[in-house]
C-alpha positions in Angstrom: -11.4 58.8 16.7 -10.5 55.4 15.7 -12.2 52.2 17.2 -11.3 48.7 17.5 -12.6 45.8 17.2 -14.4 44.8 21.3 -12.5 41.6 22.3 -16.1 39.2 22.6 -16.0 39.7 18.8 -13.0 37.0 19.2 -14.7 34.6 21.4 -16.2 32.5 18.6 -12.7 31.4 17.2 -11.3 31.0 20.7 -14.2 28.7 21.2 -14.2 26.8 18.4 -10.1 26.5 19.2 -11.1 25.3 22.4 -13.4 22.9 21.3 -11.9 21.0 18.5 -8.8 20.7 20.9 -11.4 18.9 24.0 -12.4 16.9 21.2 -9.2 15.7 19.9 -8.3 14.7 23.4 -11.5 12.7 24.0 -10.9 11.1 20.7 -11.8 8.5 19.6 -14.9 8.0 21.6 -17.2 5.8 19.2 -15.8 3.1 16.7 -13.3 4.4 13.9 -13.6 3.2 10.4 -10.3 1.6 8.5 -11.2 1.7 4.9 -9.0 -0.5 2.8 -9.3 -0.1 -0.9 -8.3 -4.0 -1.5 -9.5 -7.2 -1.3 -10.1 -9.5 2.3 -6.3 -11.7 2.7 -4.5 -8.8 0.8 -1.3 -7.4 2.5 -3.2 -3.8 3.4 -6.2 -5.9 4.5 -3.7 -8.1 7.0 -2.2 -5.0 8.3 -5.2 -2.8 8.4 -6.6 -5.7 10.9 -3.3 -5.9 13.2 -3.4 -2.4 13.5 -7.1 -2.1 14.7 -6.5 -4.6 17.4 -3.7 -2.7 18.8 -5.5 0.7 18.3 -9.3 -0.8 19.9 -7.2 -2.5 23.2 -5.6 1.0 23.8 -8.7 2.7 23.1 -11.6 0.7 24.3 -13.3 1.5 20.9 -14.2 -0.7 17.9 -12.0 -0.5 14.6 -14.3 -1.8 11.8 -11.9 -2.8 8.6 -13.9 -1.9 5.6 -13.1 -3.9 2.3 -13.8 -1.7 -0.5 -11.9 -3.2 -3.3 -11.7 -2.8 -7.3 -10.8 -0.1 -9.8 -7.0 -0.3 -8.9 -7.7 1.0 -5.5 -10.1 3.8 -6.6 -13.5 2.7 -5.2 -12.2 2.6 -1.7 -9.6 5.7 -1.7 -12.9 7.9 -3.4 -14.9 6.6 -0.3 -12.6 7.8 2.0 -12.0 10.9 0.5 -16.0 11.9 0.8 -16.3 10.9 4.5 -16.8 13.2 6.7 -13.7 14.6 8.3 -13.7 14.1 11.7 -11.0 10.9 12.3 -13.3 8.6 12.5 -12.6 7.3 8.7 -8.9 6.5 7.8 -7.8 5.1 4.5 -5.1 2.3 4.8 -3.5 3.2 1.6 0.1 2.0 -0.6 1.9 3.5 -3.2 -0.4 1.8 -5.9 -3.2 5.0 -4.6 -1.0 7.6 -3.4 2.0 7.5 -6.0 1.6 5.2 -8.8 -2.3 5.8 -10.1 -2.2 9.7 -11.3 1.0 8.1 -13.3 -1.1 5.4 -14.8 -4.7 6.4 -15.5 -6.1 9.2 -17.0 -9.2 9.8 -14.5 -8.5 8.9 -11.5 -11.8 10.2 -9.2 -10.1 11.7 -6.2 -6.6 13.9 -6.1 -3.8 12.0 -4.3 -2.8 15.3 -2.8 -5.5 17.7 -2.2 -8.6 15.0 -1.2 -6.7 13.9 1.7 -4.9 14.6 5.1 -1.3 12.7 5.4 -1.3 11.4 9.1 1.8 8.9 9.1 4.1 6.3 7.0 3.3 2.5 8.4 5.4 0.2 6.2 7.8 -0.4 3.4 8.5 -3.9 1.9 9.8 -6.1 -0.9 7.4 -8.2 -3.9 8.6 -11.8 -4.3 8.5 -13.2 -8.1 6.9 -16.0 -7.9 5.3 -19.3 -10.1 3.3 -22.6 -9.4 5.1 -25.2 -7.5 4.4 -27.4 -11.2 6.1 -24.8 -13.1 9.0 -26.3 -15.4 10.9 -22.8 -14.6 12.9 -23.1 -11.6 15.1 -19.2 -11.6 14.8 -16.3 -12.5 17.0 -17.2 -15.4 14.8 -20.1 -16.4 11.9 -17.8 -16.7 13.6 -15.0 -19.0 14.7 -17.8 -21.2 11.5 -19.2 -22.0 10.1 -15.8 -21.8 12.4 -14.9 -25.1 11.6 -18.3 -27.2 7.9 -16.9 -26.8 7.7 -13.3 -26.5 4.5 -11.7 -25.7 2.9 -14.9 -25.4 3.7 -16.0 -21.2 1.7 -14.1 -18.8 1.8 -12.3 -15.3 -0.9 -11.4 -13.2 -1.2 -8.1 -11.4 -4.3 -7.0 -8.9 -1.8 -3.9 -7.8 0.3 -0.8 -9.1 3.1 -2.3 -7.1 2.5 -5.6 -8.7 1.8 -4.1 -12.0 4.9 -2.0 -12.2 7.3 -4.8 -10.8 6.0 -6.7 -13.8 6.9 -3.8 -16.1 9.9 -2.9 -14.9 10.9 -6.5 -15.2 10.2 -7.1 -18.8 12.6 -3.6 -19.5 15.6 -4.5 -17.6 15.3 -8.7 -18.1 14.6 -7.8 -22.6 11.1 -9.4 -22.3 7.9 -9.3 -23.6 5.2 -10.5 -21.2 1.4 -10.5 -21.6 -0.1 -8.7 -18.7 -3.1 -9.7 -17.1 -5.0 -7.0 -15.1 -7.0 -8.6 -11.4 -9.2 -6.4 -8.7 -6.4 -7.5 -6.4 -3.5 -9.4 -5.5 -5.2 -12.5 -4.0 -7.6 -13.3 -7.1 -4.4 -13.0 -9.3 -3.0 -15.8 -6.9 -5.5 -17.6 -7.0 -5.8 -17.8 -10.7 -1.7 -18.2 -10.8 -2.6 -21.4 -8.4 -5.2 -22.7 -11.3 -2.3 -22.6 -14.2 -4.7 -19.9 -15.9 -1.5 -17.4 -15.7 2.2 -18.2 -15.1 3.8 -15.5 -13.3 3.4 -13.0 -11.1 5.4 -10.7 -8.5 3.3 -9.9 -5.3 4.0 -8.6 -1.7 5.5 -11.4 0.5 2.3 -11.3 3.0 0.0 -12.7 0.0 2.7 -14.9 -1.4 4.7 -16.0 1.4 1.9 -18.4 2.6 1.3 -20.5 -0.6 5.2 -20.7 -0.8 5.4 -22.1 2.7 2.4 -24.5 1.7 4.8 -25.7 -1.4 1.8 -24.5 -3.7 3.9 -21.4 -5.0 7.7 -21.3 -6.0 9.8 -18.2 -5.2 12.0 -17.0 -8.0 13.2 -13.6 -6.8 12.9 -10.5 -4.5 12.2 -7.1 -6.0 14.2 -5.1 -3.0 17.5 -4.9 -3.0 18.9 -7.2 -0.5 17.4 -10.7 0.8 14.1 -11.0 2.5 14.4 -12.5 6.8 11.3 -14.4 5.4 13.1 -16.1 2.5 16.7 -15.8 2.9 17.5 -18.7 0.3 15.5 -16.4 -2.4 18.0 -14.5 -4.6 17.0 -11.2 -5.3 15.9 -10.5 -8.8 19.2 -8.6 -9.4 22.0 -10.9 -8.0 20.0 -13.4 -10.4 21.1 -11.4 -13.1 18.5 -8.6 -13.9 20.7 -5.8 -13.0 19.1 -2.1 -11.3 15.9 -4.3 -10.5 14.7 -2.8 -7.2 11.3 -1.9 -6.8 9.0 -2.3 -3.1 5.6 -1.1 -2.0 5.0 1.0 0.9 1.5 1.6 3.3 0.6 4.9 4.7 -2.6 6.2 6.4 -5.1 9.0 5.3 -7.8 11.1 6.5 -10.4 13.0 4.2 -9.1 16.7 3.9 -10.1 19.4 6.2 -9.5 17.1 9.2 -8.9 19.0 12.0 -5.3 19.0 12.3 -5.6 17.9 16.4 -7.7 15.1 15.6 -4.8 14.2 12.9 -2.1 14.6 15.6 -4.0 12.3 17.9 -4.5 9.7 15.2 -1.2 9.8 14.6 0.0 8.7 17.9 -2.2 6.1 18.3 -1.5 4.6 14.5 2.5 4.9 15.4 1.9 2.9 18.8 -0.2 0.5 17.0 2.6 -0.2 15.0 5.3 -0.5 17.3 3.0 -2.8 19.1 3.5 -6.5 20.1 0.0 -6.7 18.7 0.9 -5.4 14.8 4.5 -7.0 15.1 3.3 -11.0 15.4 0.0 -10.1 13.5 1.5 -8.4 10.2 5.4 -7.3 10.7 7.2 -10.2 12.1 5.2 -12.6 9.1 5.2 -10.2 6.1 8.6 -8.9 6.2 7.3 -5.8 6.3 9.7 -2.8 7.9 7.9 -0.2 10.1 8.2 3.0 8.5 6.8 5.8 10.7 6.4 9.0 9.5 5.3 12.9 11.3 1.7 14.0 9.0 4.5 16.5 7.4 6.8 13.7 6.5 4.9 11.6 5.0 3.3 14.5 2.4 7.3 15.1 1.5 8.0 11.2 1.5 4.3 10.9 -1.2 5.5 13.7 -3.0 9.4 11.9 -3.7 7.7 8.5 -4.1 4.9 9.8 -6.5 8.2 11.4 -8.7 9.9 8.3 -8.4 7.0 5.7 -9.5 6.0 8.6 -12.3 9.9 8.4 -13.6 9.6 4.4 -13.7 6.5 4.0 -15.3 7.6 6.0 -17.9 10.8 4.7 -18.7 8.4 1.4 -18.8 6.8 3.0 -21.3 3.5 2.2 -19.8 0.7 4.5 -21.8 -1.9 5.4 -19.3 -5.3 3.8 -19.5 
């Protein structure tokens, strides 16, 4: 005689089932935690915080932006990759953690892939070249001939993968040698660019565009292809005559691995409204230059896996040894 299995034997799945979906729906129900593995001012910090207004005035609930930055992004993507996974910790992350790091550094302390949850695409945007307003060099042109009557002896600042790479990429196609100087983030590069204690750098528009509009900074190029709304009168580094130059930087959210995948859904939806929201457009989009760039969880592991190809193939070709 052959026996099966009695149905109540199924009941704890079913119920578990049950209960991660009632959860997900009554999600978020306490305050959720944006990590941001950069510096207060920086572009992922200034988007982080126009999301969580839009997310906390549909939800009723708190989102605290947590600063964790230094170690290229590490300290603050390792963070997020130990919290507990149950939505209520998401990593604001860019390119510089998810597709450029493993491609630089030889330890990095979480996997890219495997320590996280993808749970949707949130930008993609340009880098501006830019100078102090007392700079002698005036173009892009200006700055590749000086750069040759001293090679290896004029510097850029980086506090980013995206920034670093930009850099990189530049001195290959332009025939330069640069000195590169390494910063926890963006903002304490500027602010050293500001003091005259480097002389170039090429950063996202949201930390540059400010100090350009102030007359502090001067804008050289754009890294993108075509012209940024923000500076239209700013060639892009290519039309000023370092041909193939086109590199960006992109933000994407994250939740420790093994989230449950209705809580991921949810987050999803709400991250994706946040977005689209008047909110995120006149806080972040609308003054960065920054495209929305939405993503399902699925889409944005195939769009980190093409990217993380892409950024591996340029560094390389950079000939950037990793640290």
């Amino acid at each position: 005689m052959r026996f099966t299995k009695p149905p109540y034997l199924a009941l704890p799945a079913v119920c578990l089932a049950l209960s991660t979906a009632a959860s997900a729906a009554a999600f978020p129900d306490k305050p959720i935690r944006f990590v941001v593995p950069f510096a207060a001012g920086t572009a992922t910090d200034q988007l982080a915080r126009a999301l969580g207004q839009a997310v906390t005035l549909e939800t009723k609930q708190q989102v605290i932006v947590d600063n964790k930055p230094g170690g290229n992004g590490f300290i603050g993507a390792n963070e997020a990759a130990r919290a507990a996974p149950d939505g209520y910790t998401v990593l604001i992350a860019t390119n510089t953690t998810h597709a450029a790091a493993e491609h630089l550094y030889k330890k990095v302390p979480y996997d890219p892939v495997k320590s996280f949850v993808p749970i949707t695409g949130l930008g993609k945007g340009g880098q501006i070249m830019v100078v102090s307003a007392t700079s002698p060099v005036t173009s892009v042109g200006d700055f590749i001939a000086r750069a040759r009557k001293e090679p290896g002896k004029i510097t850029f600042g980086s506090g980013s993968s995206s920034s670093r790479v930009a850099g990189e990429l530049f001195q290959q196609l332009a025939g330069v040698q640069l000195l590169h100087v390494p910063y926890r983030s963006n903002t304490y590069a500027i602010t050293d660019l500001l003091g005259g204690q480097i002389q170039m750098m090429i950063t996202d528009t949201a930390t540059g565009m400010p100090h350009i509009k102030s007359g502090k900074l001067r804008a050289l190029g754009y890294s993108a292809s075509t012209r940024s709304a923000l500076a239209p009168t700013v060639p892009t580094i290519a039309e000023a005559g370092v041909k193939g130059y086109d590199v960006g930087y992109w933000f994407a959210a994250y939740a420790p691995a093994n989230t449950p995948q209705p809580v991921v859904a949810r987050l999803n939806e709400l991250l994706s409204r946040a977005a689209k929201s008047p909110t995120a457009h006149s806080g972040f989009y609308a003054t960065s230059g920054t495209e929305v760039f939405l993503t399902s969880p699925e889409g944005l592991a195939a769009f980190q896996q093409a990217e993380s190809k892409k950024w591996g193939e340029i560094i390389r070709k950079a000939g950037i040894e990793k640290e």
